[in-house]
Structures are given as C-alpha cells and as structure tokens.
C-alpha positions as CSV (number, residue, x, y, z in Angstrom):
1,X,0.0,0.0,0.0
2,X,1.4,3.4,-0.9
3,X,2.1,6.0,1.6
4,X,-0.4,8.4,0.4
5,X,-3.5,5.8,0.8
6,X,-2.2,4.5,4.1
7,X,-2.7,8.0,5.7
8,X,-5.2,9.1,4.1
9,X,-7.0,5.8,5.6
10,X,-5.1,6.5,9.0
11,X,-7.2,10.2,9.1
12,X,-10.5,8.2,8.3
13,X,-9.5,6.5,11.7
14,X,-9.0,2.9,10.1
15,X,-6.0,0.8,11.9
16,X,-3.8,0.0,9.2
17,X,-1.6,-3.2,9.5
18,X,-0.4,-6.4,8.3
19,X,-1.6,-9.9,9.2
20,X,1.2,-11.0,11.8
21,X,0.0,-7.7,13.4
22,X,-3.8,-8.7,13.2
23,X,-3.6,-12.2,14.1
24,X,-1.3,-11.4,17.0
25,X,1.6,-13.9,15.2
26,X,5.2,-14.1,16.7
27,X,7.5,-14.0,14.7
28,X,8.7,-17.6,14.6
29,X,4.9,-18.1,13.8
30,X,4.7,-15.8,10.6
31,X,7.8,-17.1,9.2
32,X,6.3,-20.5,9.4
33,X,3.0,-19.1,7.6
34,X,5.4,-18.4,5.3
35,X,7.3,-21.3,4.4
36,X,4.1,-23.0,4.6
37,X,2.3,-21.0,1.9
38,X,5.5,-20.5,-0.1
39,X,5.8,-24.5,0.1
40,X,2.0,-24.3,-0.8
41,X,2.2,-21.6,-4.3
42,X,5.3,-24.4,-5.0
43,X,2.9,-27.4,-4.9
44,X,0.5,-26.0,-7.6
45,X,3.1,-24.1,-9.7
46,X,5.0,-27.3,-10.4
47,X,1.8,-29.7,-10.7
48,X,0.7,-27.2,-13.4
49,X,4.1,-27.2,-15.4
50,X,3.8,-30.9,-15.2
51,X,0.0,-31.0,-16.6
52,X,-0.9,-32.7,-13.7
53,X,-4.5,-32.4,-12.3
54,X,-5.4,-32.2,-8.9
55,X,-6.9,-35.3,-8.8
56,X,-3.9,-37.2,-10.6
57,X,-1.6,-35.9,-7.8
58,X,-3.8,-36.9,-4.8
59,X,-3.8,-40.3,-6.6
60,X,-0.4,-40.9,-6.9
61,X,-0.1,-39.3,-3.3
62,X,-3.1,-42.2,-2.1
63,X,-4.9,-39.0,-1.2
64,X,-8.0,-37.4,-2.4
65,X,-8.2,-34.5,-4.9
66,X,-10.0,-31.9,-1.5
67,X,-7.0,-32.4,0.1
68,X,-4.7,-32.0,-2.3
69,X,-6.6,-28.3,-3.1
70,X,-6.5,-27.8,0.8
71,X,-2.5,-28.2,0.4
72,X,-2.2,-25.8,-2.5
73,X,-4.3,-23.2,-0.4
74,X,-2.5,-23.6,2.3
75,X,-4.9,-24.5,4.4
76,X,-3.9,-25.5,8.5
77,X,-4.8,-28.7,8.6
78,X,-2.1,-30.0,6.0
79,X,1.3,-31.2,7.2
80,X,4.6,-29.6,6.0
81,X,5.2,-33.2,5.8
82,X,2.9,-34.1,3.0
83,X,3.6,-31.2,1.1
84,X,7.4,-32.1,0.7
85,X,6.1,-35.2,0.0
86,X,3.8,-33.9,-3.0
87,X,6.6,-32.4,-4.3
88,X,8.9,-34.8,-4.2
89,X,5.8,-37.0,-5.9
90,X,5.8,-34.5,-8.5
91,X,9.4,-34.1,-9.3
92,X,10.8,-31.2,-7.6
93,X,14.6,-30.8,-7.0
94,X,16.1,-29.8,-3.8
95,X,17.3,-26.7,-5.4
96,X,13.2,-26.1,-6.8
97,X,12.2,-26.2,-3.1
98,X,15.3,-24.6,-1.8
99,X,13.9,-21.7,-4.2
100,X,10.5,-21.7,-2.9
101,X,12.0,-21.1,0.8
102,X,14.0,-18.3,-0.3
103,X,11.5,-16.7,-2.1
104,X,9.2,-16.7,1.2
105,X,12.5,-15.2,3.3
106,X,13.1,-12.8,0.4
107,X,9.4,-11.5,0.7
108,X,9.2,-11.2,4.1
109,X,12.9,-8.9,3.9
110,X,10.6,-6.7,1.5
C-alpha cells in the first residue's frame, strides 16, 4: 500500500496493518506461515508445469483430490510433511524447493 492511501485511511480512523499484526503472530509463527504457503504456491506451480490435475496428484499421493486443493491453499490442517512429500511426488529438485523457501525469506525482507 502506498504512503499516500495509508494516511489518508489512517485520518478516516481505520487501523492499518499487516496480518502477523492482526492475528497477534510471533515471529517464529509468521515465518512459518510463510514457508508454509511459499511450500503451498510451490505445490501447484510445479503440478501445473507438469500438466498434472489435482486429482492425478492426490492419486499418486493415495490421497483425495479436496486435500490435495487444501495443500495448494494452504490451508492449517495440511502437514509440512505431505507437502514435501507432493513435491517430491511430483518431481521437484532440492534446489526447486530450496527456491520456494527463499522466495518466502526474500518477501518477508521486503
């Protein structure tokens, strides 16, 4: 958000923040967040350059196709263990996933 927008909100009396401010995360937890939903955009960018559906991968993974869409959206319930496993399943290097975890510390340094 720009500057100029941010105080004019600020004046309208609106709190303006980011979400490890609103949901009250430590820092340890946000950073987790992130690796999870950098781990998360990983999943589904590689299952795409593959041509893999959704439902293709939770077979191979003896999963089902919802959960497999839960992982990709990041959603609480999935284990950092299955998604290394997905992409693992799918084909990813350790250098593709070393990328996806620098990308998430890069964006938080931003």
């Amino acid at each position: 958000m720009n500057s100029v927008k941010r105080k004019r909100l600020e004046r309208a009396g609106w709190v303006v923040g980011d979400t490890t401010e609103f949901l009250q995360l430590s820092e340890e937890e946000a950073r987790f967040l992130e690796l999870k939903l950098a781990l998360a955009n990983g999943v589904r960018e590689l299952r795409e350059r593959r041509g893999l559906t959704q439902a293709v991968l939770a077979e191979r993974l003896g999963s089902s196709q919802s959960r497999v869409a839960k992982m990709e959206a990041g959603d609480r319930s999935v284990s950092l263990d299955l998604m290394m496993r997905s992409l693992l399943t799918i084909g990813a290097t350790a250098t593709e996933i070393a990328k996806w975890i620098k990308r998430a510390e890069t964006d938080r340094a931003a």
